[in-house]
TIDREN-949334 format. One record per residue (C-alpha): x, y, z; residue in one letter. Coordinates in steps of 0.02 Angstrom, whole numbers, always signed. Each point is the difference from the previous one (the first is absolute). Example, Ala and Ser with C-alpha at 12.3 -4.5 7.8 and 13.67 -1.06 7.14 Angstrom:
+--------+--------+--------+------+
!      u !      v !      w ! code !
+--------+--------+--------+------+
!   +615 !   -225 !   +390 !    A !
!    +69 !   +172 !    -33 !    S !
+--------+--------+--------+------+
END
This chain:
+--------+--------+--------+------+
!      u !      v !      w ! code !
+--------+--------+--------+------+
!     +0 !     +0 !     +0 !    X !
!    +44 !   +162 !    -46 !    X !
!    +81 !   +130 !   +126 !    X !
!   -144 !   +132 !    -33 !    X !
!   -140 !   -136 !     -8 !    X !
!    +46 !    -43 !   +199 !    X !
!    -16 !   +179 !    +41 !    X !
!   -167 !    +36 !    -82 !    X !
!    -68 !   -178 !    +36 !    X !
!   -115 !    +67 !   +134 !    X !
!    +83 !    -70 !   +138 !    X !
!    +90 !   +127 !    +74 !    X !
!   -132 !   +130 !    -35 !    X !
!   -136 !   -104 !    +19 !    X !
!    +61 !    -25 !   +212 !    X !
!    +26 !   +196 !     -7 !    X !
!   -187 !    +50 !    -50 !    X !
!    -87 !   -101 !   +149 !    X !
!   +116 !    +75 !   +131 !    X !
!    -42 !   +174 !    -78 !    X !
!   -199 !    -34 !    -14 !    X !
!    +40 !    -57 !   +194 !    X !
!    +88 !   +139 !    +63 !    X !
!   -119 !   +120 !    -97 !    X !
!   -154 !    -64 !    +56 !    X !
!    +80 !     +6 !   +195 !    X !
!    +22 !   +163 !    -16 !    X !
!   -176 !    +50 !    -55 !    X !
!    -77 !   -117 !   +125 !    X !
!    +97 !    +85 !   +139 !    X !
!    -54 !   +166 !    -68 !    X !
!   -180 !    -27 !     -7 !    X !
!    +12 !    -87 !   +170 !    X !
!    +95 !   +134 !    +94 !    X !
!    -90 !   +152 !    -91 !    X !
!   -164 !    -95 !    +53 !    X !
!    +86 !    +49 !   +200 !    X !
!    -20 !   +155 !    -19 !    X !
!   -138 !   +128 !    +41 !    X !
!    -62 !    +81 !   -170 !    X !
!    -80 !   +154 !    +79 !    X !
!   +105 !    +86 !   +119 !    X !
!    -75 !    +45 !   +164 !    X !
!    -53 !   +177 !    +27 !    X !
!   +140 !   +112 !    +82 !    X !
!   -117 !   +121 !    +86 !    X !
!   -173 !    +19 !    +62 !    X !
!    -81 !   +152 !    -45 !    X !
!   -142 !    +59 !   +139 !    X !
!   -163 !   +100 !   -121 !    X !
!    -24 !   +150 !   +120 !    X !
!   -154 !    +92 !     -1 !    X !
!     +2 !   +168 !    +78 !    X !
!    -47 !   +178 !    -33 !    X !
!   +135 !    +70 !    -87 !    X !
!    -70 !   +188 !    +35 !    X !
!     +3 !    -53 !   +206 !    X !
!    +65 !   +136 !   +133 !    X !
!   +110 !   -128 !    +47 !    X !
!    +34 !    -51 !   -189 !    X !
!   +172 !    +66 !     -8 !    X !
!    +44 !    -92 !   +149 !    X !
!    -56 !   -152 !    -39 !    X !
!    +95 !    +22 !   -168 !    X !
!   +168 !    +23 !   +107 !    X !
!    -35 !   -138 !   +100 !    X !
!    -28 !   -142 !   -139 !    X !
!   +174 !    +72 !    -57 !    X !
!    +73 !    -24 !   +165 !    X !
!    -89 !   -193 !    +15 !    X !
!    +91 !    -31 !   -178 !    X !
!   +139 !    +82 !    +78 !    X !
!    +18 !   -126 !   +113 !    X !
!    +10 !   -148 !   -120 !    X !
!   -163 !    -87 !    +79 !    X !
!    -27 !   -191 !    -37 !    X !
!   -119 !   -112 !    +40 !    X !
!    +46 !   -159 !    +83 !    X !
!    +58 !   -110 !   -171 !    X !
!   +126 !   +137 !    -37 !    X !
!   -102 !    +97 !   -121 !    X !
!     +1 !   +196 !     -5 !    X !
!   -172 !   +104 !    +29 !    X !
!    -22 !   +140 !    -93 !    X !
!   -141 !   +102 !    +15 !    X !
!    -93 !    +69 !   -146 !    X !
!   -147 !   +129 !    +22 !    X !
!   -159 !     -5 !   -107 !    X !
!    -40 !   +139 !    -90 !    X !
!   -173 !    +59 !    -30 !    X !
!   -137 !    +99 !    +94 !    X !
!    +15 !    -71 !   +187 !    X !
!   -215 !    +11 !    +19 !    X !
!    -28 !   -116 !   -165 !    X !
!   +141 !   -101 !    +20 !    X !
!    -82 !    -21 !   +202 !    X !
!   -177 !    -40 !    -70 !    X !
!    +67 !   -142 !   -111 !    X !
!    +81 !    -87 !   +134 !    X !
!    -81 !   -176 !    +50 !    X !
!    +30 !   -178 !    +82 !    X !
!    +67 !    -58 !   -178 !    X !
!   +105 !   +149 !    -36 !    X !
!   +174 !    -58 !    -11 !    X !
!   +119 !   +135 !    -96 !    X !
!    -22 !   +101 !   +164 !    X !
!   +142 !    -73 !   +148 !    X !
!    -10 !   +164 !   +118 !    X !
!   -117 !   +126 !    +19 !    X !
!     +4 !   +148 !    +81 !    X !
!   -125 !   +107 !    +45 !    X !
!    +16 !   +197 !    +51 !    X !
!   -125 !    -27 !   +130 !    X !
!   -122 !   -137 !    +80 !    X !
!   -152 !    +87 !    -88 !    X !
!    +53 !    -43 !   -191 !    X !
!    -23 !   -190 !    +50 !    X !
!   -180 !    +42 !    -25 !    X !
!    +34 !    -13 !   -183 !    X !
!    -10 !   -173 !    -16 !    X !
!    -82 !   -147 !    +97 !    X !
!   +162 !   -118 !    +10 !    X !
!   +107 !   +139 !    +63 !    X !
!   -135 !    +61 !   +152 !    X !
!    +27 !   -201 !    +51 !    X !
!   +188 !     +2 !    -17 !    X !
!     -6 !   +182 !   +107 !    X !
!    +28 !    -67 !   +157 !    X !
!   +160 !   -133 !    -33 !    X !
!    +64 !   +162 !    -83 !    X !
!   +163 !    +63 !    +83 !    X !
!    +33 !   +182 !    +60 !    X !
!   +185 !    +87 !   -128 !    X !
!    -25 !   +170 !    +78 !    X !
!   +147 !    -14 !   +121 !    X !
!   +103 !    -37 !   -175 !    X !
!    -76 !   +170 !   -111 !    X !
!    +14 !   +168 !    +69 !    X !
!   -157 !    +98 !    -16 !    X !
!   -121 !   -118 !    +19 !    X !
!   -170 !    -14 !    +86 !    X !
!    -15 !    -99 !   +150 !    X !
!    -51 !   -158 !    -82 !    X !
!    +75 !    -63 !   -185 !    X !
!    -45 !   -182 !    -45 !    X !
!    +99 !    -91 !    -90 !    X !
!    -89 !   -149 !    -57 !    X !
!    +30 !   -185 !    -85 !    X !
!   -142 !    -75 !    -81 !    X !
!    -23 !   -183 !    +43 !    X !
!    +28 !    -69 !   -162 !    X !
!   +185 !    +49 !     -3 !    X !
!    +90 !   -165 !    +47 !    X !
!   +176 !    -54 !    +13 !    X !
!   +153 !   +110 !    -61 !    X !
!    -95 !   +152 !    -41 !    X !
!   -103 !     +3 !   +176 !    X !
!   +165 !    -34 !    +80 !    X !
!    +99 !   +137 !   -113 !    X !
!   -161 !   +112 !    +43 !    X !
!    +12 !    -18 !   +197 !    X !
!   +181 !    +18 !    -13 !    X !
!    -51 !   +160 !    -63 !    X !
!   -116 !    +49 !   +111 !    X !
!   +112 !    -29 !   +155 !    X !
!   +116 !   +116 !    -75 !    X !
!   -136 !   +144 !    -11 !    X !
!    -14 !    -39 !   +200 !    X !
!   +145 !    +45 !    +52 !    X !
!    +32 !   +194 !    +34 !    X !
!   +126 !    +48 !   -156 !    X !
!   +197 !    +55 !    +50 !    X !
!     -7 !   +195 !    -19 !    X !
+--------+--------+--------+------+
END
């Protein structure tokens, strides 16, 4: 036989291809299986608390200073995640009157006085779980509620009390 009919007999190449097909189809087994491992949608880096409030307040200003001292303080909830508060815009009365038990976009709300819970049914329940901010706002009246609805569970209610124990305590002057 022939020098050049050995080499292109098949035999040499012939053991190469399987090893190659092998190897090859190792690799894309062990890249489907290990990309499989790993979470497609990466979890949410912050949790952002919907604050209603009257952005023409007495105590408006104040309030806006103090939501940039919480976020100041690079607040977290328990898992790690940062709160960041973001206020509603819109006029305070509607936005007050559409308020009810299955109302979710709404994490916080708070109110420039007891009264203005009149505006809506679910709120005049939730009135008296609300908690007093005035000792956190300057100018205020004697009584501001602050006020989670009962819908808001888990890492927004948590991000929202975190919150709300910051507008308790009397700010650093």
């Amino acid at each position: 036989m022939p020098l050049g009919e050995v080499a292109c007999s098949g035999y040499d190449v012939g053991m190469a291809q399987p090893f190659k097909f092998a190897v090859a189809l190792f690799l894309l087994l062990q890249f489907i299986l290990l990309g499989g491992c790993q979470s497609r949608k990466p979890k949410p880096t912050v949790v952002v608390v919907h604050l209603l409030r009257d952005l023409r307040s007495v105590y408006g200003s104040e309030l806006d200073r103090r939501i940039l001292d919480f976020e100041g303080s690079n607040p977290r909830v328990k898992s790690g995640q940062h709160i960041v508060i973001e206020s509603d815009t819109g006029e305070y009365k509607d936005m007050l009157q559409r308020q009810n038990d299955s109302t979710d976009n709404i994490d916080l709300i708070i109110l420039d006085a007891p009264d203005d819970a009149q505006a809506s049914p679910s709120l005049e329940l939730a009135l008296p779980q609300a908690t007093n901010v005035c000792t956190g706002l300057k100018a205020c009246p004697a009584n501001i509620p602050a006020i989670i609805p009962s819908q808001i569970t888990g890492k927004r209610r948590e991000a929202a009390q975190v919150f709300v124990a910051f507008l308790q305590k009397t700010p650093a002057p």
